[in-house]
C-alpha positions in Angstrom: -3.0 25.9 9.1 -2.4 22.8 6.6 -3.2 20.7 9.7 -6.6 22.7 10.3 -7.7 22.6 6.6 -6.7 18.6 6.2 -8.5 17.4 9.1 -11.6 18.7 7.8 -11.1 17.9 4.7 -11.0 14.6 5.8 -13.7 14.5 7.9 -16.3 16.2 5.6 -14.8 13.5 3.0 -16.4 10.8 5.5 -19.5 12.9 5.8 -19.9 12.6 2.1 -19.5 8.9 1.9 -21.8 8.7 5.0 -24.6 10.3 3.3 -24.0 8.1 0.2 -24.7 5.2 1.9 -27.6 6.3 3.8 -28.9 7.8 0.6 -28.5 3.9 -1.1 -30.6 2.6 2.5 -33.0 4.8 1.9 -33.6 4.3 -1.8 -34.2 0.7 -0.8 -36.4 0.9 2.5 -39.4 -0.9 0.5 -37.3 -3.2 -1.4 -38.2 -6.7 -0.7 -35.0 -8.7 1.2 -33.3 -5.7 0.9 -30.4 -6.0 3.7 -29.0 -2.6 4.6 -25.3 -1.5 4.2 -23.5 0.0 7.2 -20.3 2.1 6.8 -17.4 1.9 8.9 -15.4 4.9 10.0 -11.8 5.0 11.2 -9.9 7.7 13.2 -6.3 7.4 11.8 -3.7 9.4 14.1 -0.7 10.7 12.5 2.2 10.3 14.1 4.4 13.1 15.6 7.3 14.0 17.2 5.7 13.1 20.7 2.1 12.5 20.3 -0.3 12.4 16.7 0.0 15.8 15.3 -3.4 15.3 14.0 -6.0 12.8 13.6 -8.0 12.2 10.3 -11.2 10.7 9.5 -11.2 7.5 6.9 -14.3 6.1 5.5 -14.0 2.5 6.1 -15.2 -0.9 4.3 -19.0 -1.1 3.8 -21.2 -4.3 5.5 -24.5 -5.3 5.4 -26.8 -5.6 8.4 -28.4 -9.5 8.5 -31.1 -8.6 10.8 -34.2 -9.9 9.4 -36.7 -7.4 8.4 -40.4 -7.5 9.1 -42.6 -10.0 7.3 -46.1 -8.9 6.0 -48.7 -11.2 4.9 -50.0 -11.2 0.6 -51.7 -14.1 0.7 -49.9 -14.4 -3.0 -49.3 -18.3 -3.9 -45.9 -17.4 -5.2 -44.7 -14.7 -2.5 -42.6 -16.5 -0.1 -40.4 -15.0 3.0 -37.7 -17.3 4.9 -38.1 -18.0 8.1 -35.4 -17.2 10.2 -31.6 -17.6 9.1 -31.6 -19.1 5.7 -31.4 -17.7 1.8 -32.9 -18.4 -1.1 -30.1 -20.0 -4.3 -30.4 -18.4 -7.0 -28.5 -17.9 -10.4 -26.1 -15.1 -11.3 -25.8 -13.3 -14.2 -22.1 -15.1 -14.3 -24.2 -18.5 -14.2 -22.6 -19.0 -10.7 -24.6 -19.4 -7.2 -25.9 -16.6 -5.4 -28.3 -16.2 -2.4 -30.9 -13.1 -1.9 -34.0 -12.9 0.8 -36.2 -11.8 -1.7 -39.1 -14.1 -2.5 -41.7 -12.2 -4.9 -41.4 -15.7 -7.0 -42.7 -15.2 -10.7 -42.8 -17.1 -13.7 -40.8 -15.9 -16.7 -40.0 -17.3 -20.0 -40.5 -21.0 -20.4 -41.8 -21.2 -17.3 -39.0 -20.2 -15.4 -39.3 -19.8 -11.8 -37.8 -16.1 -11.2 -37.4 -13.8 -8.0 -38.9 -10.4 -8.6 -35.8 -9.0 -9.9 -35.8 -11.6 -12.5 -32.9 -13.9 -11.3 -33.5 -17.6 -11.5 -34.3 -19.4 -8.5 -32.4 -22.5 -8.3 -33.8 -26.2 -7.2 -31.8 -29.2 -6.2 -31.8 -30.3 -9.8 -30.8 -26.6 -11.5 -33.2 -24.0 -12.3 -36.7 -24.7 -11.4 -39.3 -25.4 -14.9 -42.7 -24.8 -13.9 -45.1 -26.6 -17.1 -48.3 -25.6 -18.1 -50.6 -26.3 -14.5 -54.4 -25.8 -13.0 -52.7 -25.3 -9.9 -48.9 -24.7 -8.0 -48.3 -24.4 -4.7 -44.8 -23.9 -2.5 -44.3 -25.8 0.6 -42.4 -24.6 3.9 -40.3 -26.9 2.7 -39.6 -25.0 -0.7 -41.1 -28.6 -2.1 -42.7 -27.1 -5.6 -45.9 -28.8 -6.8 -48.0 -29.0 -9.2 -51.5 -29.9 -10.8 -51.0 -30.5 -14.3 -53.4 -29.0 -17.2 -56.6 -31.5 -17.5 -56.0 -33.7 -14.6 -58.0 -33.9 -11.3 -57.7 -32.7 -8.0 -55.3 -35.4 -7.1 -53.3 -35.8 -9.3 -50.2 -33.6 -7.5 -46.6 -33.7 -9.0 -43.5 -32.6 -7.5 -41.7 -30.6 -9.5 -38.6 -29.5 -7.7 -37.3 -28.4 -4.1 -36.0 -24.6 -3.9 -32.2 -25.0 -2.8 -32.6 -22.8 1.1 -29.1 -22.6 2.2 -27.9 -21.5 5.7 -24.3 -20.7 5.7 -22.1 -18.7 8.3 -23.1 -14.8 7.8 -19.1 -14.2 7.8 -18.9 -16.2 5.0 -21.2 -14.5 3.2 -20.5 -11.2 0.7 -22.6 -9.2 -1.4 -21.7 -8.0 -4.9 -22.3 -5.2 -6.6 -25.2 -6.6 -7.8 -26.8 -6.8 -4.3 -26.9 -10.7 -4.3 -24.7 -12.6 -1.7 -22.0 -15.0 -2.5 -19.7 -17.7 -0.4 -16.7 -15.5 0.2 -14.5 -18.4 -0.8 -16.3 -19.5 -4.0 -17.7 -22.2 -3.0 -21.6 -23.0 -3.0 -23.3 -23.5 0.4 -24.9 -26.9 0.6 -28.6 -26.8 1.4 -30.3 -27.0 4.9 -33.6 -28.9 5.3 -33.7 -27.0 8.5 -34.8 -23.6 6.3 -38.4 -22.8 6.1 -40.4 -20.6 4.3 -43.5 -18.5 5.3 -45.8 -19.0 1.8 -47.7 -16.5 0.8 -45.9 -13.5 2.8 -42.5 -11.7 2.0 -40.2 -10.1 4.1 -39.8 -6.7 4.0 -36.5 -4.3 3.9 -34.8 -4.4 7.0 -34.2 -0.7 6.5 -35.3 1.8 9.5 -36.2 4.8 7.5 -36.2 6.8 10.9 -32.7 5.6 11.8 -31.6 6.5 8.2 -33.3 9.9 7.9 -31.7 11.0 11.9 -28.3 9.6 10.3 -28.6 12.2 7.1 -29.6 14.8 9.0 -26.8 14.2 11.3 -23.8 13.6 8.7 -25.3 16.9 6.5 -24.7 18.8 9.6 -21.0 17.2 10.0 -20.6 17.9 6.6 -21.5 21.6 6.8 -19.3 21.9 10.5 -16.3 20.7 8.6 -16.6 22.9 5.2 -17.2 26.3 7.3 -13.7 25.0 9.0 -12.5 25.0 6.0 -13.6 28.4 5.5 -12.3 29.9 8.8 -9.0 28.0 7.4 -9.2 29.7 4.4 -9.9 33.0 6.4 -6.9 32.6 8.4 -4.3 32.0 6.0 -5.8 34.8 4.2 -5.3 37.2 7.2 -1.7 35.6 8.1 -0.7 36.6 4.5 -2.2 40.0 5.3 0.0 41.0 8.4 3.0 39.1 6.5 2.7 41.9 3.8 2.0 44.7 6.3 5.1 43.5 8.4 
């Protein structure tokens, strides 16, 4: 009986984290750069006398998915996508190094050259100043420049180059905070190889079909295992009966 009620315990215990995650995909399927997570699950036998008395279900660690997601075009002068493999630097609320894909580029306090969740977008000489300007374009590059106020059509200045890095995807983490870091530490050096599509941003790579078959299919799991639990709950109930009776 224990056997019968633990095993679906466990596996409606999955189900549940399963839906979790596909509820946090979901939420995000028109985030910009959003990379979705992917959850591991792992069949742990438990050994017997002979063979696994039983076999439980055990949600494993989370991952992201590093397909690229679809680019669209805005035609925005600070919207930017990357190209390919590549990230965007950017700072951390620790002051540290972190990469995203999201490139809805804004200008905060100062001048400040922010993604659209406000973190700073780092250039090869720190944070990235933008002054008072007539004009500011990005290049493939990530080469920011400028037309300062008063001054003619010519007269370009180059501020700053975003930092586009390209490390190994294994090396790569994401924190709680959904940006990526170097799972050593370290900072990736940049890549002149990166380019950016200006005036476009990539979209979630989120399949809201694929997510909302996977819900439909772990709430189903998840129902299967708790009416086990039932009929486990059922039979012990009867086996006390006949125990009394006898």
């Amino acid at each position: 009986m224990d056997r019968m009620l633990y095993v679906a315990m466990s596996g409606a215990r999955a189900s549940f984290t399963g839906q979790a995650v596909a509820a946090q995909n979901l939420a995000h399927a028109t985030t910009t750069g959003f990379r979705a997570v992917l959850q591991e699950q792992t069949a742990l036998p438990l050994a017997g006398d002979v063979y696994a008395a039983r076999v439980f279900a055990v949600p494993g660690p989370s991952r992201p998915l590093l397909a690229p997601g679809p680019i669209v075009r805005t035609g925005r002068e600070l919207d930017v996508a990357v190209d390919g493999e590549g990230w965007i630097a950017v700072q951390a609320p620790d002051g540290g190094e972190a990469y995203t894909r999201r490139g809805d580029l804004h200008l905060g306090p100062g001048g400040v050259l922010t993604t659209g969740d406000g973190y700073v977008v780092l250039g090869d000489g720190g944070p990235i100043a933008v002054p008072p300007h007539e004009t500011l374009q990005i290049g493939t590059d990530g080469t920011v420049t400028v037309r300062p106020l008063g001054q003619g059509a010519n007269a370009l200045t180059v501020l700053d180059r975003i930092r586009l890095v390209r490390p190994e995807p294994e090396r790569l983490v994401r924190g709680p905070d959904g940006l990526f870091r170097m799972a050593d530490g370290t900072a990736a050096p940049p890549d002149a190889s990166v380019r950016l599509s200006v005036g476009a941003l990539e979209q979630s790579n989120v399949s809201t079909v694929e997510v909302l078959t996977r819900v439909i299919e772990l709430t189903r799991r998840y129902e299967m295992q708790v009416r086990l639990m039932q009929a486990a709950k059922e039979n012990d109930e009867s086996s006390a009966q006949l125990l009394r009776m006898g």
